[in-house]
C-alpha positions as CSV (number, residue, x, y, z in Angstrom):
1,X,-88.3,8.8,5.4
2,X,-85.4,11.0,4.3
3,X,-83.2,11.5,6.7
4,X,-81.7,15.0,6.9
5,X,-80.5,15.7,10.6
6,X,-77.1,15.4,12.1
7,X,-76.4,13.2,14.9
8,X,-74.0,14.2,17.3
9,X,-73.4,10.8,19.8
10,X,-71.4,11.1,22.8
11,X,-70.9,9.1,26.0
12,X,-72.6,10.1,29.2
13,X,-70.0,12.0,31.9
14,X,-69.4,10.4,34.5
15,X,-70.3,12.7,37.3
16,X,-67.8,15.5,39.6
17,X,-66.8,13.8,42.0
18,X,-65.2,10.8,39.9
19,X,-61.7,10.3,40.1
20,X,-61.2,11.3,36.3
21,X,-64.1,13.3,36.5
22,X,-62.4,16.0,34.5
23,X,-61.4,13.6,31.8
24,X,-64.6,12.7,31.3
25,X,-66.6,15.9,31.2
26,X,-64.5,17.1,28.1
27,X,-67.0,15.0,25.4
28,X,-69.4,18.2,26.3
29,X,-66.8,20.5,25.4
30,X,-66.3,18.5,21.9
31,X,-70.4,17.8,21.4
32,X,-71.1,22.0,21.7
33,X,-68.3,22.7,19.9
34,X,-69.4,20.1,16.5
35,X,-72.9,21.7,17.3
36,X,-71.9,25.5,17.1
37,X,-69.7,24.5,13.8
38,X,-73.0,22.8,12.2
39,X,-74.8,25.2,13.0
40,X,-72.8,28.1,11.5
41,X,-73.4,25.8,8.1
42,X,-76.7,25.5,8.3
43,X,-77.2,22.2,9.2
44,X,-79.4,21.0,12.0
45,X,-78.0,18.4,15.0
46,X,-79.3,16.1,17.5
47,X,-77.2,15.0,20.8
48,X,-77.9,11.8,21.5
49,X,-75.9,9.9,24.2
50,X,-74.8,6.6,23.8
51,X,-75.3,3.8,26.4
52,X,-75.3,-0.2,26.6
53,X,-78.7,-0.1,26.0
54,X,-78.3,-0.5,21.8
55,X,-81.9,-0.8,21.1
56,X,-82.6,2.2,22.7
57,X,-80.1,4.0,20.8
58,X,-81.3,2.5,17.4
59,X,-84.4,3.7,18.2
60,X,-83.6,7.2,18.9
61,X,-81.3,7.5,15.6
62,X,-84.4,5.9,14.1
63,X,-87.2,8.6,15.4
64,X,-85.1,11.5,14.8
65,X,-84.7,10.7,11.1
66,X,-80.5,10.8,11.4
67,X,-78.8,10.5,8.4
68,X,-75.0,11.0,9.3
69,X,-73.7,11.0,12.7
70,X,-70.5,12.8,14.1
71,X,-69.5,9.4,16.9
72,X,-67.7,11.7,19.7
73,X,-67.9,8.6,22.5
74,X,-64.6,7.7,23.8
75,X,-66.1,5.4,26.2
76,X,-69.3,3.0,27.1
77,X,-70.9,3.5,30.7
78,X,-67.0,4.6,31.5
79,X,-65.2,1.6,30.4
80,X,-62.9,2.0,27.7
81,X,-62.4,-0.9,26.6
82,X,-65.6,-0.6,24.6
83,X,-64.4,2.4,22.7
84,X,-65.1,0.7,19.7
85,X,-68.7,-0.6,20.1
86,X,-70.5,2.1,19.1
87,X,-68.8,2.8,15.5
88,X,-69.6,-1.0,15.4
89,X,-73.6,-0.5,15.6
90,X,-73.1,2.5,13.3
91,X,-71.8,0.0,10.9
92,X,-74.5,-2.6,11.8
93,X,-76.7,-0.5,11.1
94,X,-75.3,1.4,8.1
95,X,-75.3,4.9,9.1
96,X,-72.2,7.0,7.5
97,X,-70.6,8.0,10.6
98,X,-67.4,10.4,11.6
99,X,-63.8,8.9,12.7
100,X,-62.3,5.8,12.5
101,X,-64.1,2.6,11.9
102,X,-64.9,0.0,15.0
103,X,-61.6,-2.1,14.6
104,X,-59.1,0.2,14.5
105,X,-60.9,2.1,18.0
106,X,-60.9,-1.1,19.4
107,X,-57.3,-2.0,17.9
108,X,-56.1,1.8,19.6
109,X,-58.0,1.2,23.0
110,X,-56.1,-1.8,23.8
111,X,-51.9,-0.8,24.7
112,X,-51.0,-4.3,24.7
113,X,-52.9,-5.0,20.9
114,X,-51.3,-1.5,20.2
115,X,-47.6,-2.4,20.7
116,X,-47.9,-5.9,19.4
117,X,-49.4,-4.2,15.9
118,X,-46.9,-1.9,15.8
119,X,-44.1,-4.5,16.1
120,X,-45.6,-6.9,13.8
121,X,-45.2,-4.1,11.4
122,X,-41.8,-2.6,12.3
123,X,-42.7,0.4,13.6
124,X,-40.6,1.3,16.9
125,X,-42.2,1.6,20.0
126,X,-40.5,1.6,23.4
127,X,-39.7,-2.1,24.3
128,X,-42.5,-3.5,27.3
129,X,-43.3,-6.1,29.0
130,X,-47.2,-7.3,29.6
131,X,-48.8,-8.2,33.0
132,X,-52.0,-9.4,33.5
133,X,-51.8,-9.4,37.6
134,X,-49.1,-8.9,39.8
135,X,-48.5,-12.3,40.8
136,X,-46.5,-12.8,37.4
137,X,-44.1,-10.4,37.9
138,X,-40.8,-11.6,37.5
139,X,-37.1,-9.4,36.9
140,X,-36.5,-8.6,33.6
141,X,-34.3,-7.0,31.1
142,X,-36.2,-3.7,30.3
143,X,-33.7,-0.3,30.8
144,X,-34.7,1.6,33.9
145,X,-36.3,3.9,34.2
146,X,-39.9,2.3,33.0
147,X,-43.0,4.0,32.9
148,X,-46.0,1.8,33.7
149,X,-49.5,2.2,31.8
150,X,-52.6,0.6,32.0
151,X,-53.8,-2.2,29.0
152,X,-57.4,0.0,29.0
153,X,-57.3,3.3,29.7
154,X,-57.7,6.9,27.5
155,X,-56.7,10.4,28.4
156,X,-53.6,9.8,30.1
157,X,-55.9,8.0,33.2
158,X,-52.9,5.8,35.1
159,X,-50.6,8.3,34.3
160,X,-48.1,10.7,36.2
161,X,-45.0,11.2,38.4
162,X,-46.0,8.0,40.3
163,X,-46.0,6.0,36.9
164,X,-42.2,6.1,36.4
165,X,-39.5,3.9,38.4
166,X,-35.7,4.7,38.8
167,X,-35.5,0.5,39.3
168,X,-36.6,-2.5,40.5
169,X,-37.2,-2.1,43.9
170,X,-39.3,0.9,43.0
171,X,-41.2,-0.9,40.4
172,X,-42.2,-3.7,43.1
173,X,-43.3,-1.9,45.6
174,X,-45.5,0.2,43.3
175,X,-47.5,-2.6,41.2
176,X,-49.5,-3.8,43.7
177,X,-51.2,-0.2,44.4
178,X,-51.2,0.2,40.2
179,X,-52.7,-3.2,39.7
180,X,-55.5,-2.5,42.5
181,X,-56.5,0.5,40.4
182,X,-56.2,-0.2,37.3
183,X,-55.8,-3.6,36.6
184,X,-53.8,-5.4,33.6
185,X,-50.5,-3.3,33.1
186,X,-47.7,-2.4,30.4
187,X,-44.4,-2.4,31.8
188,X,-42.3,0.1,29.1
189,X,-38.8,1.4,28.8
190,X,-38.9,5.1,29.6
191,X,-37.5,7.1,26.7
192,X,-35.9,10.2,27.5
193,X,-35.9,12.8,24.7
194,X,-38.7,15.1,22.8
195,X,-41.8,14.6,22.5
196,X,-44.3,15.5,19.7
197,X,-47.9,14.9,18.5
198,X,-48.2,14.4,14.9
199,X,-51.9,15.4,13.6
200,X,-53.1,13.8,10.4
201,X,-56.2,14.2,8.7
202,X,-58.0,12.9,5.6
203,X,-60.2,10.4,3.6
204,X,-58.9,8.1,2.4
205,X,-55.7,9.1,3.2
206,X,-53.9,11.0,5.4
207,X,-52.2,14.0,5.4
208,X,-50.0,15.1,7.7
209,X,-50.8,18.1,9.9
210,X,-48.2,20.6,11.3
211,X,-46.0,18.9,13.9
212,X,-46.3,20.3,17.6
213,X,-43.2,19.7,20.5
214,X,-44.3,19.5,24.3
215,X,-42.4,22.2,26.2
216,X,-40.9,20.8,29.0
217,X,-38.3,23.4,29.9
218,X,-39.8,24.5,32.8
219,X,-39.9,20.9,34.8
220,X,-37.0,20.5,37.7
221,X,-34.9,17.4,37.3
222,X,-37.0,15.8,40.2
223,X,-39.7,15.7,37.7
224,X,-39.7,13.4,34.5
225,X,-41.1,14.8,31.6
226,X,-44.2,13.5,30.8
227,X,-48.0,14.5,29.8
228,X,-49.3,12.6,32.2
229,X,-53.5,13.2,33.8
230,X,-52.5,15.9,35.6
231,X,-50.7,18.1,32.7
232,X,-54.1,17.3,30.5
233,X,-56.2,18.0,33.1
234,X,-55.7,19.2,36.6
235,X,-55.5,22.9,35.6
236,X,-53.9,23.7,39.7
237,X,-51.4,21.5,38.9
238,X,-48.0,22.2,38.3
239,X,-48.0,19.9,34.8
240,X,-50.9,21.6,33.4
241,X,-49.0,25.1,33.5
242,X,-45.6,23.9,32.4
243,X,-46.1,22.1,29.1
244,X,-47.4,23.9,26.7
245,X,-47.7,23.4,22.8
246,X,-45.5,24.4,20.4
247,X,-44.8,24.9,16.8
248,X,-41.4,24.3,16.0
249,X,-40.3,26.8,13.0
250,X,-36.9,24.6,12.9
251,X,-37.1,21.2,13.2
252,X,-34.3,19.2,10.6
253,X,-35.9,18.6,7.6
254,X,-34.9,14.5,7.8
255,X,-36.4,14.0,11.5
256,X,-39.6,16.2,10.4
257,X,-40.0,13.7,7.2
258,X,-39.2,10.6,9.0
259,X,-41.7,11.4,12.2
260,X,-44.3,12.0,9.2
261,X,-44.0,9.2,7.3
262,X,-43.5,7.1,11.1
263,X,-47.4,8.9,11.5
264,X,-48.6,8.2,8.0
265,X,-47.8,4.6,8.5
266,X,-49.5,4.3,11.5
267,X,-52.3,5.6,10.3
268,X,-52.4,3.3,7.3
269,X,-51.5,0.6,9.5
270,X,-54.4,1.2,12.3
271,X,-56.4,1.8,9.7
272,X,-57.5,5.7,11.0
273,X,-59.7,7.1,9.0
274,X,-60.3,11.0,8.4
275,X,-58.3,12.4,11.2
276,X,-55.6,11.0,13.8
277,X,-52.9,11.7,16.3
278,X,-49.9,10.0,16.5
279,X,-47.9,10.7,19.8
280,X,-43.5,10.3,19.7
281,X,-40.6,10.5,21.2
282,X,-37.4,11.2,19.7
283,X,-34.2,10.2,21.6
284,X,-30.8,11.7,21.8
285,X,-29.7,9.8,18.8
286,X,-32.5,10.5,16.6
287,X,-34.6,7.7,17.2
288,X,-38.3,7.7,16.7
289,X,-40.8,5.9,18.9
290,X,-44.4,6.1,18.7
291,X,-45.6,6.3,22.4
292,X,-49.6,5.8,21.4
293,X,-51.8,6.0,18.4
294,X,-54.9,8.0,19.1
295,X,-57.8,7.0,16.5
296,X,-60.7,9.8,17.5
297,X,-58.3,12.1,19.5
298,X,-60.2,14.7,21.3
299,X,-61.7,17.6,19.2
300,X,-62.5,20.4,22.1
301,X,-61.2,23.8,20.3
302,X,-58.0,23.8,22.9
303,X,-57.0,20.5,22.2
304,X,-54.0,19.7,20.2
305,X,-55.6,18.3,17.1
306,X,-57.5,22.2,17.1
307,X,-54.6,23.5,17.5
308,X,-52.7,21.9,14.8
309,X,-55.4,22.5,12.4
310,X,-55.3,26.1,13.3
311,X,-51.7,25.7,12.3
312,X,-52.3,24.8,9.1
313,X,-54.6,27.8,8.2
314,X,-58.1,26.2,8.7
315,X,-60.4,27.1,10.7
316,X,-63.0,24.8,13.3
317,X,-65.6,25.5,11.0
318,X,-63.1,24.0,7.8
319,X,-62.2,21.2,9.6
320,X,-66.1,20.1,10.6
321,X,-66.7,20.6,6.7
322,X,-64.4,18.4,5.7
323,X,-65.7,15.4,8.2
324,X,-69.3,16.0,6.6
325,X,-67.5,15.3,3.1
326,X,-65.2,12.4,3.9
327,X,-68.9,11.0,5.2
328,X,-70.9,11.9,2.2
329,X,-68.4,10.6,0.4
330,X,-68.6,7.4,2.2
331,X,-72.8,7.7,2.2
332,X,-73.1,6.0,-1.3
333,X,-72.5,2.8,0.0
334,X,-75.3,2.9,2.6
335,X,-79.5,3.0,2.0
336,X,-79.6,6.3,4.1
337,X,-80.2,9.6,2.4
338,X,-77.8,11.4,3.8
339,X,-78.4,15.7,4.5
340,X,-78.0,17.6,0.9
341,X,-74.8,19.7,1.6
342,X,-75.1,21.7,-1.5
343,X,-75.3,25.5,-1.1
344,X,-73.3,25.4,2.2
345,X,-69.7,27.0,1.4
């Protein structure tokens, strides 16, 4: 059977009412929006969520005659520390498929694999300290303030004003509450400074995308400046309102090349494949730190990787295009016939 349709895979949102609800339900937001771009090419799509129930999902990519598939999940029946198992399938089953490839969305998913891969390789990252329960906590030598993350969570989930300690006493009575909720936990060195997201995009390699700042002028000193869940996506908050994206027009042309090449490396590293998001902070002397290397980062049309493509003079439209030729590019190592893109400009 030649296989000509799209398929668009996605995880099932969780429903309102979720903590992280909001979080969640922004996968719809990126499935219309790859929908509405193939569609404006000419090419047909198919949603088709993806669950723990593989056989099932083999079977629907099978019936529906898919022959690429844009892989929009960023979680499995809400746990993210499965991000990676449906690229994996894909693989298994040899469908040319959009994004990164299983291990480095498993690699990404995982803070503590994260910092240890960046380390191993010399790229900075805020020093940390890993915790599996409470229990083990014991005083260490980290700078305060610290900013405690979850091992296994996406979209800034574990993360706001309540994160961050001043010290030690702070820090200990916090953990057991953060540990109840989240579970296994990074312990890292707060580092006060800018902060930027680095786009990249590309097959095989990367290029780097125009460099946006997060605007915190507006926070009070009784707020640290973070993006934490609320500034992503509690839109009565306070957070949501106050940092917005910018473009710098002047950044020095040294700390532009080096947070670049600090992005290009990761996504070389990671091994990212056709687009990326690497997240920094640059201290008071110049120092680069990569806070957290996003593999499939979210592609809603207001979300920063949009944006930053929008930046560089392409459209939504461009940017879809190019994912359907970094795949058919890839296609000619699998047995699928993959859709004909010719006569679509």
């Amino acid at each position: 059977m030649e296989r000509r349709a799209i398929g668009i895979v996605y995880n099932e949102p969780v429903l309102t009412g979720h903590p992280f609800s909001e979080a969640s339900m922004d996968v719809l937001a990126q499935v219309e929006a790859v929908e509405i771009a193939l569609r404006d090419i000419g090419i047909s799509s198919v949603r088709i969520p993806f669950t723990n129930d593989v056989a099932l999902f083999v079977q629907r990519v099978d019936e529906e005659g898919i022959g690429m598939i844009f892989n929009l999940c960023e979680t499995v029946d809400d746990d993210p520390r499965f991000a990676g198992h449906p690229a994996s399938v894909m693989e298994l089953t040899g469908i040319p498929f959009s994004g990164s490839p299983s291990i480095a969305l498993m690699i990404t998913a995982d803070k503590l694999l994260t910092k240890r891969l960046l380390k191993s390789k010399g790229i900075k990252t805020p020093r940390y300290l890993f915790y599996d329960n409470v229990t083990s906590f014991f005083p260490h030598t980290l700078n305060y303030p610290v900013i405690v993350k979850p091992r296994f969570q996406e979209a800034s989930i574990g993360i706001d004003q309540n994160s961050v300690f001043a010290d030690e006493d702070q820090l200990q009575k916090g953990l057991p509450e953060f540990y109840e909720r989240f579970g296994p936990f990074l312990v890292e060195e707060y580092i006060d400074g800018r902060e930027f997201n680095v786009s990249l995009l590309g097959y095989p390699l990367g290029r780097a995308l125009p460099i946006a700042e997060i605007d915190f002028s507006n926070f009070p000193e009784s707020l640290y400046p973070i993006v934490g869940y609320r500034a992503k996506w509690d839109i009565e908050s306070f957070e949501y309102h106050n940092t917005p994206r910018r473009f710098p027009e002047r950044l020095p042309n040294d700390l532009m090349s080096k947070m670049e090449r600090v992005a290009l490396d990761c996504f070389r590293v990671f091994m990212l494949r056709d687009y990326g998001r690497i997240d920094i902070r640059v201290n008071s002397k110049g120092k680069i730190y990569v806070l957290e290397v996003n593999a499939n980062p979210c592609l809603s049309p207001d979300a920063g990787f949009a944006a930053a493509i929008d930046k560089d003079g392409m459209t939504y439209f461009d940017f879809i295009k190019d994912l359907l030729e970094f795949m058919t590019e890839r296609a000619s190592r699998y047995g699928y016939k993959t859709p004909c893109l010719s006569g679509h400009t």
